[in-house]
C-alpha positions as CSV (number, residue, x, y, z in Angstrom):
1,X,-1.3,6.8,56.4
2,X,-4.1,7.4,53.6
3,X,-1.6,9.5,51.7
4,X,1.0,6.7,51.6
5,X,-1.6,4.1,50.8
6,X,-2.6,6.0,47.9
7,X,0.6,6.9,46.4
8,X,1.4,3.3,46.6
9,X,-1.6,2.3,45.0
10,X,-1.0,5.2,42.4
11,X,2.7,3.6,42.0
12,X,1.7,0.1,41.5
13,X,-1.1,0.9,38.7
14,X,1.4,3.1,36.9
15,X,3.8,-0.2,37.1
16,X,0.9,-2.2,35.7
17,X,0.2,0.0,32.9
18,X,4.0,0.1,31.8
19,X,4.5,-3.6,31.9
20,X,1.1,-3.6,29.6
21,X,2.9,-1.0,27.6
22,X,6.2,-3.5,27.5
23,X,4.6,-6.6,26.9
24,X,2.3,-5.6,23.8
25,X,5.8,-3.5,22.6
26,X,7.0,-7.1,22.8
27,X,4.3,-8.6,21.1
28,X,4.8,-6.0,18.4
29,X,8.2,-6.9,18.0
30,X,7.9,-10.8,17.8
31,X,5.7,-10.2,15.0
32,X,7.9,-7.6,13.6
33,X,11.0,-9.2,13.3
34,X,10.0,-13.2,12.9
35,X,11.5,-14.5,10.1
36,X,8.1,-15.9,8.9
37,X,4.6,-14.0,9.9
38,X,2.7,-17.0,8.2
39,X,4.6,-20.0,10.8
40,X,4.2,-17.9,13.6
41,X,0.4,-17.7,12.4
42,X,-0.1,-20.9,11.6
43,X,1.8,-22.8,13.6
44,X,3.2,-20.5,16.7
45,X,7.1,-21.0,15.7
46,X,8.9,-17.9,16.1
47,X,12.4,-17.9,13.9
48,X,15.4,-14.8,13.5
49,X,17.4,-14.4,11.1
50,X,20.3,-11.6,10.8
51,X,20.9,-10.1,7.8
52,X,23.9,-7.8,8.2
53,X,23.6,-6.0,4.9
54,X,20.1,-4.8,3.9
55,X,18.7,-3.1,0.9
56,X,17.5,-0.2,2.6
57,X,16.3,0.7,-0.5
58,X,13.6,-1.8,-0.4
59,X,12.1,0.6,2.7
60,X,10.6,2.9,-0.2
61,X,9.2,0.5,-2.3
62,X,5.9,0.8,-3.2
63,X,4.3,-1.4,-5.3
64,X,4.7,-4.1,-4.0
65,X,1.8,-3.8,-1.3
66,X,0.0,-6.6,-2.2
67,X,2.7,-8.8,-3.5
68,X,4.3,-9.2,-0.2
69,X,1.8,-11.4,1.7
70,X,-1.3,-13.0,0.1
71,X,-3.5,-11.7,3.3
72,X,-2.0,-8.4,2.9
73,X,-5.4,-6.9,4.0
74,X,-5.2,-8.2,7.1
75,X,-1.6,-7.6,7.7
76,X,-2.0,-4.3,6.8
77,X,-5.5,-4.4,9.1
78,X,-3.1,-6.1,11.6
79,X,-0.2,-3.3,11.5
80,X,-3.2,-0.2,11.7
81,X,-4.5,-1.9,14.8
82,X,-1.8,-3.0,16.6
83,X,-0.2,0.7,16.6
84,X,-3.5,1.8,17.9
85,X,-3.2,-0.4,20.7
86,X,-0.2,0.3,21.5
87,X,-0.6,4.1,21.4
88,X,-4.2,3.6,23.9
89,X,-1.6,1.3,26.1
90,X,0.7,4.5,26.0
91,X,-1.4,7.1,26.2
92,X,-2.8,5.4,29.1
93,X,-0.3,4.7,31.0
94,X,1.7,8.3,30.1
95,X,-1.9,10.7,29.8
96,X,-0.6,12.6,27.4
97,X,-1.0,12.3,23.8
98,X,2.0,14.0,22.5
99,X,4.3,11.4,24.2
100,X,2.3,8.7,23.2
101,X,2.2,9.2,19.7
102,X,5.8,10.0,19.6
103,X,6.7,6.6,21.2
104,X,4.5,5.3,19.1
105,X,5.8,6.9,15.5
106,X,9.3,6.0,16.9
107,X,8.6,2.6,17.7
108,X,7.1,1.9,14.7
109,X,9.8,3.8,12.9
110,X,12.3,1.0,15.0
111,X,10.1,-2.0,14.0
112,X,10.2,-1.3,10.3
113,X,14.0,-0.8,9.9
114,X,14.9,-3.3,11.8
115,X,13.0,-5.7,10.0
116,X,15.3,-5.2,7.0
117,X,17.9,-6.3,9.8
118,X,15.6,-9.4,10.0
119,X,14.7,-11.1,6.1
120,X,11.4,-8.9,6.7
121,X,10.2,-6.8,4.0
122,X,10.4,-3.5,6.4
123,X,8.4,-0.7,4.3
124,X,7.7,3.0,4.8
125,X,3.6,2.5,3.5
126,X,3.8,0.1,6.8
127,X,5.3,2.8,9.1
128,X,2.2,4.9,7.6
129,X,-0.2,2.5,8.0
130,X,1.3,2.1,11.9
131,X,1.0,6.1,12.2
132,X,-2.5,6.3,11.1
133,X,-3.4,3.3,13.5
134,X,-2.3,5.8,16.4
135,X,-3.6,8.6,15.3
136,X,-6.8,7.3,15.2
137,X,-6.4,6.6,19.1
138,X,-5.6,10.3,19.2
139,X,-8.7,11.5,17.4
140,X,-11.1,8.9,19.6
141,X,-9.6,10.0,22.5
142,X,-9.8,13.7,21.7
143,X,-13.2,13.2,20.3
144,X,-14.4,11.5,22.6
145,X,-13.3,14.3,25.5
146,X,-14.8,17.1,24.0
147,X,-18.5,14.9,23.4
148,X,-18.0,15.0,27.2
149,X,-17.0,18.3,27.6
150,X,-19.9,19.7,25.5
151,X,-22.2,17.3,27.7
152,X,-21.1,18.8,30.5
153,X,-21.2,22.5,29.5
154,X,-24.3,21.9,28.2
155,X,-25.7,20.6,31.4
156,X,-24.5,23.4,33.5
157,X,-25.7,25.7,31.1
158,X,-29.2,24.2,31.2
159,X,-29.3,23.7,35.1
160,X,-29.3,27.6,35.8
């Protein structure tokens, strides 16, 4: 009876932490592929539009950084942390961080193509900018575990 209490318990927290997983992936993705970042700030409107034949080559431009969006700062600042967020939401609902950060590379990956699907201006510096925003998650996470680890070595060490 405690067994199956916990395993359902265990079931319904790893339910929770995918739907967190699927509804900030959502959130990603209505920001992603809006026809208009600035009326979706602004005003909360959300808007598609299909374009059928992108210029793919405009996925490796680079100069254009900080022509795209006036804030690009905090787009950019925008794109680094919600990628991190998303890879913590993976990584904790998943526990490991190879997984995570392979969904999360891919997904971003997804979002930045398709936005050439979707009037966006869908850029490779972006799908960087998303990568380093969960790899940071990686190198908290990781650095965080071995402060602890140390701590605890240490304490064992100085308790004999």
């Amino acid at each position: 009876m405690l067994y199956a209490k916990f395993f359902e318990t265990m079931r319904n927290l790893l339910k929770t932490k995918l739907l967190l997983v699927i509804v900030w992936g959502m959130f990603l993705g209505m920001d992603t592929w809006t026809d208009n970042l600035g009326a979706l700030l602004r005003f909360q409107t959300i808007g598609f539009k299909w374009v059928s034949s992108p210029d793919f080559l405009s996925f490796f431009y680079w100069t254009d950084i900080s022509k795209i969006h006036h804030n690009f700062v905090i787009v950019k600042i925008g794109h680094f942390l919600g990628f991190g967020m998303f890879d913590f939401l993976l990584f904790n609902w998943k526990q490991s961080h190879k997984e995570a950060l392979g969904i999360s590379f891919t997904f971003a990956l997804l979002t930045e193509v398709l936005q050439l699907f979707f009037g966006r201006d869908g850029r490779l510096y972006d799908l960087l900018i998303d990568s380093f925003g969960a790899m940071s998650v990686y190198f908290i996470v990781k650095f965080n575990y071995l402060n602890k680890t140390k701590e605890i070595l240490f304490k064992k060490f100085m308790s004999h």
